[in-house]
DOZAVEX-695172 format. One line per 2 residues: their letters; for each residue x, y, z of C-alpha. Coordinates in steps of 0.1 Angstrom, whole numbers. Layout:
<pamars>
a = X Y Z | ...
</pamars>
This chain:
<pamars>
xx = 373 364 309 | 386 394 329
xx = 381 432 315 | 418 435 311
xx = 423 407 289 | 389 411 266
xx = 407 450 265 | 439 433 255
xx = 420 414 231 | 404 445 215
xx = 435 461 216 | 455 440 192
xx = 422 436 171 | 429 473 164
xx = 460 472 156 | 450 446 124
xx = 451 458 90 | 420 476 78
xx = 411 450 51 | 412 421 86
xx = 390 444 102 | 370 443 74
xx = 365 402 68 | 362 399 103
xx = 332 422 112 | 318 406 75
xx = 325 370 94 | 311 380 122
xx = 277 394 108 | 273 361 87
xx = 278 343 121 | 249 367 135
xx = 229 360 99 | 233 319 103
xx = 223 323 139 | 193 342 133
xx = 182 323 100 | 187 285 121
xx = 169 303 148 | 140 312 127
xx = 142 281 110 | 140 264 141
xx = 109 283 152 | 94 280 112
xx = 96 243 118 | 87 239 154
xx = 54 266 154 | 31 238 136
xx = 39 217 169 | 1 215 183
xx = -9 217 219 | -14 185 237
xx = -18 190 270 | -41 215 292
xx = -74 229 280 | -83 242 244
xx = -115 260 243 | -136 244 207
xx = -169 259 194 | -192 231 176
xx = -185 205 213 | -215 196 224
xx = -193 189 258 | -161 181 269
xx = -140 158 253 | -105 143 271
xx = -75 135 251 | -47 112 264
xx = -15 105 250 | 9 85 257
xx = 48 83 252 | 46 80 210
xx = 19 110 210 | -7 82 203
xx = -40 99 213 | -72 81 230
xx = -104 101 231 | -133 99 251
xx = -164 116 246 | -200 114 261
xx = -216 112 223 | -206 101 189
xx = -209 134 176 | -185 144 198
xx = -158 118 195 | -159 121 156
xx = -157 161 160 | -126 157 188
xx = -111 125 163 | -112 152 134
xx = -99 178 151 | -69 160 166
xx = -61 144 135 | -55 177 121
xx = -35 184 149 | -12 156 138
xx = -14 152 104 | -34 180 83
xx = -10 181 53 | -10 149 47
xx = -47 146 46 | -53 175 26
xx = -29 162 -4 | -47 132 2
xx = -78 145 -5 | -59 164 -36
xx = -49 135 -52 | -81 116 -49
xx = -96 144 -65 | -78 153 -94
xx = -64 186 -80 | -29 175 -67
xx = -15 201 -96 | -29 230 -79
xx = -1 219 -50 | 25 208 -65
xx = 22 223 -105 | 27 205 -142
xx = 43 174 -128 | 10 160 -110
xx = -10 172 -144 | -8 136 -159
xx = -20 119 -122 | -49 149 -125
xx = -56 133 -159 | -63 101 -146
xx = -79 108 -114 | -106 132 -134
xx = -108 103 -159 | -117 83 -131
xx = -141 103 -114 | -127 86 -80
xx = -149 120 -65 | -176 119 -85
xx = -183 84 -73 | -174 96 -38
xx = -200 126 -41 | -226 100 -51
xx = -220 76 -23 | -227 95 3
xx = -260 97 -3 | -266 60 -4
xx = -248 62 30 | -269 53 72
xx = -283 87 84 | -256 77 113
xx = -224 74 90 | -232 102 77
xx = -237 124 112 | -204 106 119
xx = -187 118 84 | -198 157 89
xx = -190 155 129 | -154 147 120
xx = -156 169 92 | -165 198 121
xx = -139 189 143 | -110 195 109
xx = -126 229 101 | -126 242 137
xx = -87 229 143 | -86 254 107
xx = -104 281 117 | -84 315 119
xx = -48 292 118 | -21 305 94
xx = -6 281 64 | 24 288 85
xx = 9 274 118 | -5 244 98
xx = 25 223 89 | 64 230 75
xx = 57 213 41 | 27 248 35
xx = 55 269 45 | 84 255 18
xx = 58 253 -7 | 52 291 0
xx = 90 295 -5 | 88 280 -40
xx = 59 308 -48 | 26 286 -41
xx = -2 308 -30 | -24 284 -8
xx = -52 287 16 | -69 249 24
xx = -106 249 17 | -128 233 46
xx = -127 196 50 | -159 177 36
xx = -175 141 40 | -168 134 3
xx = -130 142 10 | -131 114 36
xx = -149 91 12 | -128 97 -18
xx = -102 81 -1 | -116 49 -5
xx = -113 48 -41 | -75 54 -35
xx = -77 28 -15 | -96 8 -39
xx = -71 17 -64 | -38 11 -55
xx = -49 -27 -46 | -73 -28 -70
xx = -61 -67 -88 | -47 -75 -119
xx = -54 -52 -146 | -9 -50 -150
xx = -9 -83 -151 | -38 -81 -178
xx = -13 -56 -199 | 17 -77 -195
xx = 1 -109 -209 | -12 -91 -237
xx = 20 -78 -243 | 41 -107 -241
xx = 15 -127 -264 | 27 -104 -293
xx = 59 -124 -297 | 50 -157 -276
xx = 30 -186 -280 | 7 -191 -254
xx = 26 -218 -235 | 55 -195 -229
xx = 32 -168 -212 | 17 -194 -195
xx = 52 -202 -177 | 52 -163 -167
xx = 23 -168 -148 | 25 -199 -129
xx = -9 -217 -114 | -17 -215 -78
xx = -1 -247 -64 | -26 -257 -46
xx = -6 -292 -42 | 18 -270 -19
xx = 3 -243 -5 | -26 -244 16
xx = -54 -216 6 | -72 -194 33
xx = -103 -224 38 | -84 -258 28
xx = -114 -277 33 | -142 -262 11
xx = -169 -277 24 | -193 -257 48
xx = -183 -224 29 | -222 -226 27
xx = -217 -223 -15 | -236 -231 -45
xx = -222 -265 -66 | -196 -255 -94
xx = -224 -254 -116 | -232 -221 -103
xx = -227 -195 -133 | -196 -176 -132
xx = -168 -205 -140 | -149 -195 -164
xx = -115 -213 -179 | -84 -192 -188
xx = -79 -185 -225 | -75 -156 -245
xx = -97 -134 -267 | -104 -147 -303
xx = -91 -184 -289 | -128 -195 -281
xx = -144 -181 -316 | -152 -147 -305
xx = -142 -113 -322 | -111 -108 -306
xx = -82 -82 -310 | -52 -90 -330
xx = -30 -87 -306 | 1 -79 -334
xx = -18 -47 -346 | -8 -26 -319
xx = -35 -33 -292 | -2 -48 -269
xx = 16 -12 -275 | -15 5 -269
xx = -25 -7 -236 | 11 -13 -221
xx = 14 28 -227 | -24 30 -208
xx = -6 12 -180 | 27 37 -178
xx = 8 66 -177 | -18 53 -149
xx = 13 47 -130 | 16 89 -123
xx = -15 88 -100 | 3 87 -67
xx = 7 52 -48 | -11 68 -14
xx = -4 26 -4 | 24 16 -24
xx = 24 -5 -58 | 42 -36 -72
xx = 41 -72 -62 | 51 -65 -25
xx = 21 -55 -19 | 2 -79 3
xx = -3 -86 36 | -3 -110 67
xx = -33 -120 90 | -39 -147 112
xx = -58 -157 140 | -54 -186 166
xx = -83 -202 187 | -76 -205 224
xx = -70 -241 223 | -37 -234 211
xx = -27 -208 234 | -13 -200 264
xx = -42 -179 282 | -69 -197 267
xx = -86 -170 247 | -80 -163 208
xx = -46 -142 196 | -49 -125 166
xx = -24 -110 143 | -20 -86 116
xx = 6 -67 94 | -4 -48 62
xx = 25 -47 37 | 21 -8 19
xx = 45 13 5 | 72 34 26
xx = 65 66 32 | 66 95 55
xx = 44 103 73 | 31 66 78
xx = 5 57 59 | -18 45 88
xx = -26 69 120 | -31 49 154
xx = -60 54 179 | -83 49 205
xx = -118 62 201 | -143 58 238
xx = -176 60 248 | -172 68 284
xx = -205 54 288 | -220 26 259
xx = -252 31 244 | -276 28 212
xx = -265 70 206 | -229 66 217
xx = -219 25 206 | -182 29 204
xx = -153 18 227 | -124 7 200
xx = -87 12 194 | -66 7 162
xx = -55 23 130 | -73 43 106
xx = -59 67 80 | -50 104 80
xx = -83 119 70 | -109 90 74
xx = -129 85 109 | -135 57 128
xx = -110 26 132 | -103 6 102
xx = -84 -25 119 | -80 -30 157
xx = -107 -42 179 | -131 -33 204
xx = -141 -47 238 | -156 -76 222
xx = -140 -86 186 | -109 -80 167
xx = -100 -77 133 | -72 -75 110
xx = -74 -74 65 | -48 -86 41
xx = -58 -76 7 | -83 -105 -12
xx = -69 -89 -41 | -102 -103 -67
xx = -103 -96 -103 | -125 -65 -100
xx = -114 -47 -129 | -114 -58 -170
xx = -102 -35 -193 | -121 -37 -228
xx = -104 -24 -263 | -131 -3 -283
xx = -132 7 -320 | -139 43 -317
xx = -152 67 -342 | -152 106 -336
xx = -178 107 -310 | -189 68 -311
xx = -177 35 -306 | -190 -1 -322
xx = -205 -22 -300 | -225 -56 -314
xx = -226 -36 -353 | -238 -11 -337
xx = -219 29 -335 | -234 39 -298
xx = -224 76 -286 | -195 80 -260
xx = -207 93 -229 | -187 129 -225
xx = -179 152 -198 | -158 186 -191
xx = -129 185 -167 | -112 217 -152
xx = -74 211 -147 | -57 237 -121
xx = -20 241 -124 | 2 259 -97
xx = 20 286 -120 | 0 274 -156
xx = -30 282 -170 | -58 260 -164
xx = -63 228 -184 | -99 217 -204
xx = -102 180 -213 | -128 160 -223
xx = -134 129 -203 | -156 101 -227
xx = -166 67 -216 | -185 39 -231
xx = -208 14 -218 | -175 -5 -202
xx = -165 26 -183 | -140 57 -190
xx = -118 60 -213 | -79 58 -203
xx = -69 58 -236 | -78 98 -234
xx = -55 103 -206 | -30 120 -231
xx = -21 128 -263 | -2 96 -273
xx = -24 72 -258 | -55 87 -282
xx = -79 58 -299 | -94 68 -335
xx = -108 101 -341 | -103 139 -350
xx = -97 171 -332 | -128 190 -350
xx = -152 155 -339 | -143 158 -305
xx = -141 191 -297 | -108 218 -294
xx = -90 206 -260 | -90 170 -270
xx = -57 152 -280 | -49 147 -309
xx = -56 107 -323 | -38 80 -339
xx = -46 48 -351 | -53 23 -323
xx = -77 10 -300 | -97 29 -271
xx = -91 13 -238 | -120 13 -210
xx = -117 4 -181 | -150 -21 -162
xx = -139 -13 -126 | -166 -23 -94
xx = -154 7 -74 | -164 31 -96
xx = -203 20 -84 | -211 35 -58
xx = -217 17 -24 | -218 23 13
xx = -183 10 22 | -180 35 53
xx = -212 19 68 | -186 -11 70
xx = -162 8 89 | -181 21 118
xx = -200 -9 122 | -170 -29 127
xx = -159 -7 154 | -193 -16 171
xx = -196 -51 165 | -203 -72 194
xx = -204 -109 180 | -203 -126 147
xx = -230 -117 136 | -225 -85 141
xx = -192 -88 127 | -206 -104 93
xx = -236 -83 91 | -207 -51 90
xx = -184 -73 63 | -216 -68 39
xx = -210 -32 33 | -177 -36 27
xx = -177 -34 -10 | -141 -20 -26
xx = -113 -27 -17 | -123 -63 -12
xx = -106 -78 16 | -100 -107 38
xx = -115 -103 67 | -98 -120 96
xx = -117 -124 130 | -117 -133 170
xx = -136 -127 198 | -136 -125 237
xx = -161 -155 237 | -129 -179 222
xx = -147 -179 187 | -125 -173 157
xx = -135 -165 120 | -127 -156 83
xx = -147 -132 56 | -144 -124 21
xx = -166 -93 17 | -168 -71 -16
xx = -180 -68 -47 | -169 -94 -70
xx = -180 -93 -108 | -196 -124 -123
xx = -180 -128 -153 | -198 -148 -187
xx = -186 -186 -195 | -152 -183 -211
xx = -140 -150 -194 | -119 -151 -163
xx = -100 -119 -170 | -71 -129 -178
xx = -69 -107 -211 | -85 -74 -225
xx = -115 -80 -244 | -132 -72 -271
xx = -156 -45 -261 | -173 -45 -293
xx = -184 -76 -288 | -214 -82 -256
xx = -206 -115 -254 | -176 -102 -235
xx = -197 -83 -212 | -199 -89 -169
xx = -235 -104 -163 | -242 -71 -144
xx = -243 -95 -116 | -223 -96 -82
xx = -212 -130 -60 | -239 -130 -38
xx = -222 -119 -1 | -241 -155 14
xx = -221 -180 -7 | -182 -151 -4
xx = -161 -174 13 | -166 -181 51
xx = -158 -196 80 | -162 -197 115
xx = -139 -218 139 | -120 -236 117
xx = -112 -271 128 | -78 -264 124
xx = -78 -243 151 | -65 -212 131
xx = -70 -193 95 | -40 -175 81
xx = -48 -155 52 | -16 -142 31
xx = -31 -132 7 | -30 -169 -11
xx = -61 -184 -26 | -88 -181 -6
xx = -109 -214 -18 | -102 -246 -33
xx = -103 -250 -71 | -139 -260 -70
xx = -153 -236 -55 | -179 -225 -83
xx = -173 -182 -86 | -141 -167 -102
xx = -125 -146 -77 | -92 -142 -96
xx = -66 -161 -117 | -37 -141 -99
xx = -34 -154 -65 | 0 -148 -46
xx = 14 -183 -49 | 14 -186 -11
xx = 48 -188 0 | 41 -163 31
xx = 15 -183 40 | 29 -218 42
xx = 57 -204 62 | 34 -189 88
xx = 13 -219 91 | 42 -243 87
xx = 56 -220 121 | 18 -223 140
xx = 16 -264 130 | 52 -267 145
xx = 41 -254 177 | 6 -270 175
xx = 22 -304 172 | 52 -300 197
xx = 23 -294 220 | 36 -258 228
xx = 10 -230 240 | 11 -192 217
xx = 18 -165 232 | 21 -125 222
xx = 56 -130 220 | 51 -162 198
xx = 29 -145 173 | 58 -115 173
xx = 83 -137 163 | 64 -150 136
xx = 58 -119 121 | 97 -107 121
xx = 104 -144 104 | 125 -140 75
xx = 133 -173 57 | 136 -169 22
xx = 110 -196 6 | 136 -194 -28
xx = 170 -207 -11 | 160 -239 -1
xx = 147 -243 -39 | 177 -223 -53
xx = 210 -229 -35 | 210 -265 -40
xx = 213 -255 -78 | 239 -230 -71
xx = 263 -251 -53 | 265 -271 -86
xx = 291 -255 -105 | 324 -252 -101
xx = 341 -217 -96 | 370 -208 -119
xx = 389 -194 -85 | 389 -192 -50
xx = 380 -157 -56 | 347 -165 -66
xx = 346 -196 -43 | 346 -176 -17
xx = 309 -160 -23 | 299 -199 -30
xx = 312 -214 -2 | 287 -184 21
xx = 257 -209 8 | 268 -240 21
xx = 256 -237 57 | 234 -208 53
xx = 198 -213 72 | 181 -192 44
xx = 172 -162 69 | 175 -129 61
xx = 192 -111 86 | 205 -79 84
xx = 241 -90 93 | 240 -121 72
xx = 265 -123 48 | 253 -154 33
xx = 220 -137 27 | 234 -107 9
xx = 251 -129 -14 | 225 -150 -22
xx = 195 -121 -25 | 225 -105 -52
xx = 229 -139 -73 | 190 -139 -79
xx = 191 -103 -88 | 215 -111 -112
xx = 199 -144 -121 | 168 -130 -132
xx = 189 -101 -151 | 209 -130 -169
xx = 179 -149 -173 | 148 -127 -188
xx = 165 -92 -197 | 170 -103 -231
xx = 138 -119 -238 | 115 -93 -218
xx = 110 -56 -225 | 123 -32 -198
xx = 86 -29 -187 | 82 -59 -179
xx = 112 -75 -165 | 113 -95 -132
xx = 109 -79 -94 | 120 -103 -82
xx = 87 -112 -63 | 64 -142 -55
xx = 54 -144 -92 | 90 -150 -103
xx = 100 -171 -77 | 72 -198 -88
xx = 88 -190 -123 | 122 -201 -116
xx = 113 -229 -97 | 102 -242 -124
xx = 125 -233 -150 | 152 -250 -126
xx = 139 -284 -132 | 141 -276 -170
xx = 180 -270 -178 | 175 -268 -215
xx = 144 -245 -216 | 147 -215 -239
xx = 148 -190 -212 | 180 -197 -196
xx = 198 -190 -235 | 211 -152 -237
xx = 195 -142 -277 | 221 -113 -275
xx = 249 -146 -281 | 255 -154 -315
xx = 260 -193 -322 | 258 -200 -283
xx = 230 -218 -265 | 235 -210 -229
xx = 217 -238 -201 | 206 -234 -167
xx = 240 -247 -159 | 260 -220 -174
xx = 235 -187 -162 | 241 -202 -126
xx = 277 -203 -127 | 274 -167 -145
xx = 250 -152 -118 | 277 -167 -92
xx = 303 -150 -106 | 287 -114 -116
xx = 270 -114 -80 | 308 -118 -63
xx = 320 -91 -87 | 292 -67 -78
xx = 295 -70 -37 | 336 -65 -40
xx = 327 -34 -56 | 296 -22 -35
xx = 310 -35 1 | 342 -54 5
xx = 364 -77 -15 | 363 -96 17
xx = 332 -117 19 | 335 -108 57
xx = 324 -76 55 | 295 -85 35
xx = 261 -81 55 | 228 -79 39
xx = 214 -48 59 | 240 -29 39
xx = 222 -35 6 | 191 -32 20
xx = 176 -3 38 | 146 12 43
xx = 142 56 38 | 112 70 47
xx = 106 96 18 | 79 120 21
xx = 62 120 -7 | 52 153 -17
xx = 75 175 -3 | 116 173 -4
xx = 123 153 -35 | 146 170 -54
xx = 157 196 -25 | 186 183 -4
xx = 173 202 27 | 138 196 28
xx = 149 162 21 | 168 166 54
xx = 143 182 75 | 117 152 61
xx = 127 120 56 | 140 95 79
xx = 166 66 67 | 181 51 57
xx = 184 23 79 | 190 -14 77
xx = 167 -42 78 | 161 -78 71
xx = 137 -101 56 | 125 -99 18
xx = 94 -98 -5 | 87 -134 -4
xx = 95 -135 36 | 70 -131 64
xx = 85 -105 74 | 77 -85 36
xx = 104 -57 31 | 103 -60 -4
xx = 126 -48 -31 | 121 -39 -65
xx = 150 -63 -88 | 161 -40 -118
xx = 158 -15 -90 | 180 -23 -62
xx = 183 -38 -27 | 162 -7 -16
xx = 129 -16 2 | 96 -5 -17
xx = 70 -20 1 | 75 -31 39
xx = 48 -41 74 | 31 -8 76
xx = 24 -16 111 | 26 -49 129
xx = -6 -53 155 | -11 -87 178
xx = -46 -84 199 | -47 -104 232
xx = -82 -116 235 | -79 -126 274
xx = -67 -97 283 | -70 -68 253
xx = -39 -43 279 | -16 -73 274
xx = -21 -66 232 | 13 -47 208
xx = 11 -27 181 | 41 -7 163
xx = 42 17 132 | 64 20 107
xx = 73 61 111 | 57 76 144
xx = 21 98 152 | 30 127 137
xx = 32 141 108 | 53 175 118
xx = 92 170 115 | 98 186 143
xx = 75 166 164 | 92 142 188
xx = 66 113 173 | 75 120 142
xx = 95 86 132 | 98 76 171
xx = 83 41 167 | 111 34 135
xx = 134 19 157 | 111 -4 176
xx = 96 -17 143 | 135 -21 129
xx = 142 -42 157 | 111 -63 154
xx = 98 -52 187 | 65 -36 197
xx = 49 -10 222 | 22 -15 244
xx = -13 -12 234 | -34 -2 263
xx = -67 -2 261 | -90 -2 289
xx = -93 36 314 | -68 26 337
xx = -41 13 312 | -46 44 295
xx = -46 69 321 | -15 53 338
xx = 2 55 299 | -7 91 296
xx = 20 118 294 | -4 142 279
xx = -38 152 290 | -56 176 268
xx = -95 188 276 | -114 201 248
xx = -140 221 262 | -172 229 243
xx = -176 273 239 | -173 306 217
</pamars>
């Protein structure tokens, strides 16, 4: 612009009113203000951003360490000792992800209050009630002088990336928790907060004990047929478990002790509880208020998991493919953190040259593989917990006539803003009390008995909970020596450690050998208890043996004549295979589909490949409309209006895409089916998801058209049949996607209803723009819960996905470069970060990055190179 006219400009702008002049300069200083407050804001949310590349100078290095990145920030470390590669992996995980391991570690133990205020006191509760730190505290002494160098050496390296930094220069979430008045400075990082995490772990997929309170519950008002119906048997007819074949498992005959038949307390002659007197009540409250502790890996029946491995027979290269994908809750940051962790030269003091995913906080590799073996887990999910109703009295509780004293403890509560909370944690000979977890859930007693901060107590039972991770054992031993295995042995010897959470174990190796493990500890339970049902606890009878399934006779197998093992988390054994692992097996529909999809292949004499096992994973058939739809094109609509939605089903393959109409409209009738169908009959806590559980449910009741579940009790002098619910569900389900998406069936496309949104979990809920500034979504997707590819969705919910592939891995055994991996979210755990959520749309599309592993496929990867040199 010329003087002349910017003077011409000014000129007429001083000819304006005074009250223009005014608003303007007021306009123009809130322009400045905005431009300097998004200008600080950007620098606020970008000054966390850690250096990746050049030289950082590190006192505790014994020598240099080398950090290189590729083009999703995933880092690969190589050190000359295992001290220093643990020191460098902690220190570089802080880099990345230091908040998110530092609520971790608040959570697991008990503290998450001091963050966040009141609304975490009730998850405090628990956790302290728990004693998931105690336990952890107590494990590492029981821990291989190695693990534990290993432990303090990563430890090190997260106190020296703290050292002299700023809450401010730590992560964004530290600096909007400052803005709401928090007055924080992180304490150093410890083994034990590394360890708790395993009882987190151990938690959230800890078995059946809601499955245990919902049986309970619905036996108040049914007979024991009808529960039976809401929890199908394994269908072993139909679905294939983990070893079909039990023989060679290397077991004991099914005399062995520990078989025990399903039946409820009281039904075989023992004391049991009435189950009418408010035990249901008591323990269905135990099980909403244990639902405050965080899910750090998601809850629910989505929860699960695919593995497989394939022997080289079957493939194209002629070496084993393996394949995993953990199903876990959404989040943000991801729950799992990707590396590469190198020896640049292998020896007895430095064993380690492996690449995989670990979590935010923990060291090592959890899942991956090294130059020899791979690994993935799906969750074996045993019955590993019992809860056990107890009479208490003031400060005792009856057990076999006898009034034995609980076993008390004080517990310091921190609030952010409150003053600080005193409770009383008790246990009995079972385990701790969850009953005492707040004031309603109290068992028998008084205030003066028990001492001045305990809640006040009504009549009821006490409820304990018998849990095997609350022993302690030396599960991190299991971790690192995976990561050096070698061989099967090796491999097996590590699996023995590997005590809670029990896993399946999936295995392959570089020599063509594939493999299968069932590690943990497993309870054996006394004649006549499978766990099914709370018991007694005043009664010993009722008791665990104090015994363990031996690890020799866990199931086991190594190649399979099959030529593969899948492990879905289905039953692992045959029905005579003589130790109760659990009564609550998925019902295998993931399972069968993925070894119905290998077989296929195997028997059109086709060769796998990566991209074979890819496809597999991203397979979303829905195991329910074969079953269903044939049902559903029974009826005939009142109107070509709701015809329309009808007539989508009649050529529809039964995949979930996310532009399938037909899919949309089906997944919305069995919402609305299971609505129609239980609402009534179930109490709001317990009606459908939707999941595995309830599709083996209604694929029963569909071969039943009179059964009492399909009648609505809110009808008086109408008997509804299957029949008439179908037609409903039709109609309701057309209704509903005119009003959500289009009255045009057209329009209709599955990925609309359901999305996944990476919420962070600590930070932003209720606060539009921190929600902004941290979460990514939503965004569409296919598949389902019941699908291979597991995006599950929570019925009386929504369409929203809850629990999704966490990460998606397949490991090339001929040539380990050639292997994928993707994550759902990105590296980092900084908004601002370019790897924040930068592998979201890979994994939304079903696709995968490369997975380099060996020097050269790494260094030619790199974008970043950082040196970490040892001084100060």
């Amino acid at each position: 612009m010329t003087s002349s006219r910017l003077l011409g400009r000014l000129d007429t702008f001083r000819g304006w009113p005074g009250w223009a002049r005014v608003t303007t300069y007021a306009v123009a200083a809130l322009a400045l203000v905005l431009v300097v407050v998004a200008v600080g804001a950007v620098l606020v949310v970008r000054r966390p951003l850690p250096q990746t590349d050049g030289t950082l100078t590190v006192p505790g290095l014994g020598a240099e360490v080398e950090v290189l990145r590729d083009a999703h920030g995933v880092p690969q470390i190589y050190a000359d000792d295992a001290t220093d590669l643990f020191y460098a992996q902690g220190f570089v995980q802080a880099q990345d992800r230091f908040f998110d391991m530092d609520v971790r570690r608040h959570v697991t133990a008990g503290r998450l209050a001091e963050l966040v205020g009141p609304a975490a006191v009730e998850s405090d509760l628990t956790v302290r009630t728990l004693g998931w730190r105690r336990v952890a505290e107590r494990e590492f002494d029981l821990l291989e002088p190695t693990t534990r160098s290993y432990l303090e050496a990563y430890s090190d390296g997260v106190n020296a990336w703290l050292r002299g930094r700023s809450t401010t220069a730590m992560s964004v979430e530290y600096t909007l928790l400052a803005l709401g008045g928090l007055d924080y400075r992180p304490e150093q990082w410890t083994p034990v907060d590394s360890l708790a995490w395993l009882k987190a772990m151990a938690w959230d997929l800890r078995g059946n004990m809601d499955d245990e309170v919902a049986r309970t519950r619905l036996a108040v008002d049914r007979s024991p047929e009808q529960v039976d119906e809401l929890y199908p048997r394994y269908p072993y007819g139909r679905h294939e478990p983990v070893l079909p074949d039990s023989g060679g498992t290397g077991v004991a005959p099914r005399t062995a002790p520990g078989w025990a038949t399903a039946r409820p307390d009281g039904e075989d002659g023992r004391d049991g509880p009435d189950r009418r007197d408010g035990a249901g009540d008591a323990l269905e409250a135990v099980r909403d208020h244990l639902a405050s502790v965080p899910a750090l890996l998601g809850t629910g029946d989505g929860l699960g998991s695919n593995a497989w491995a394939v022997s080289g027979e079957h493939t194209v290269s002629g070496e084993p493919l393996l394949a995993n994908d953990p199903h876990l809750g959404v989040s943000q940051p991801a729950v799992w953190y990707q590396t590469g962790l190198h020896c640049r030269s292998l020896s007895e003091d430095c064993p380690f040259d492996v690449s995989g995913f670990t979590f935010a906080g923990f060291p090592g590799v959890v899942i991956g593989h090294n130059r020899d073996v791979a690994w993935g887990m799906t969750n074996l999910d045993p019955d590993v917990t019992d809860l056990f109703l107890e009479k208490v009295e003031g400060k005792t509780y009856e057990y076999d006539g006898e009034q034995l004293p609980l076993v008390e403890r004080d517990e310091e509560i921190r609030v952010e803003g409150e003053e600080t909370r005193l409770i009383t944690v008790r246990s009995t000979r079972h385990g701790p009390l969850l009953s005492d977890v707040s004031r309603e859930l109290s068992s028998v007693g008084a205030n003066a008995e028990v001492g001045p901060d305990a809640p006040e107590r009504g009549n009821g039972y006490g409820v304990a909970l018998a849990w095997t991770a609350l022993t302690p054992r030396p599960t991190a031993d299991a971790v690192f020596a995976l990561g050096r295995a070698r061989d099967w042995d090796d491999f097996r010897e590590a699996a023995r450690d590997f005590a809670v959470p029990s896993q399946n174990l999936v295995y392959a190796d570089r020599d063509g050998n594939i493999g299968y493990q069932a590690p943990g500890d497993v309870p054996i339970r006394r004649s006549g208890r499978d766990g099914r049902y709370p018991a007694a606890g005043w009664d010993s009878r009722n008791d665990w043996t104090g015994r363990l399934v031996p690890f020799e006779q866990l199931p086991s197998r190594l190649n399979p004549a099959e030529g593969f093992v899948v492990s879905a988390n289905q039953a692992v054994t045959t029905p005579d295979y003589p130790f109760l692992l659990t009564s609550d097996w998925d019902r295998g529909y993931r399972s069968q589909r993925i070894r119905r999809l290998l077989e296929s292949r195997i028997d059109a004499g086709a060769q796998l490949d990566v991209r074979t096992m890819q496809r597999i994973q991203t397979d979303t058939r829905n195991p329910m409309g074969p079953v269903l739809v044939p049902y559903l094109m029974r009826p005939l609509m009142t109107s070509e209006y709701y015809a329309d939605g009808q007539r989508l089903l009649l050529d529809w393959d039964f995949t979930q895409t996310p532009d399938s109409a037909a899919a949309a409209y089906f997944d919305t009738v069995w919402r609305t089916l299971l609505r129609l169908t239980f609402h009534d009959e179930l109490p709001e806590s317990l009606w459908p998801d939707g999941g595995q559980r309830w599709v083996a449910v209604v694929s029963n009741l569909l071969r039943q058209p009179d059964s009492q579940w399909w009648d609505d009790s809110t009808t008086t002098g109408v008997v509804e049949d299957r029949d008439q619910i179908l037609a409903e569900a039709l109609e309701q389900a057309r209704d509903e996607l005119t009003q959500r998406l289009s009255v045009s069936p057209r329009q209709w496309s599955w990925g609309r209803l359901h999305q996944v949104e990476l919420r962070h979990q600590t930070v932003g809920r209720g606060s539009p723009v921190a929600a902004m500034l941290l979460d990514r979504g939503p965004e569409a997707v296919g598949g389902g819960g019941t699908s291979v590819n597991a995006t599950a969705w929570t019925a009386p919910e929504g369409y929203a996905v809850a629990t999704a592939p966490s990460m998606r891995m397949v490991v090339d055994l001929a040539d380990l470069d050639a292997s994928r991996w993707v994550l759902l979210g990105g590296a980092s755990g900084h908004p601002a970060s370019s790897h924040y959520a930068d592998q979201l749309d890979t994994w939304l599309r079903g696709g995968s990055l490369a997975w380099p592993f060996s020097r050269e496929a790494v260094q030619a990867a790199a974008e970043d190179r950082l040196l970490l040199r040892p001084g100060g």
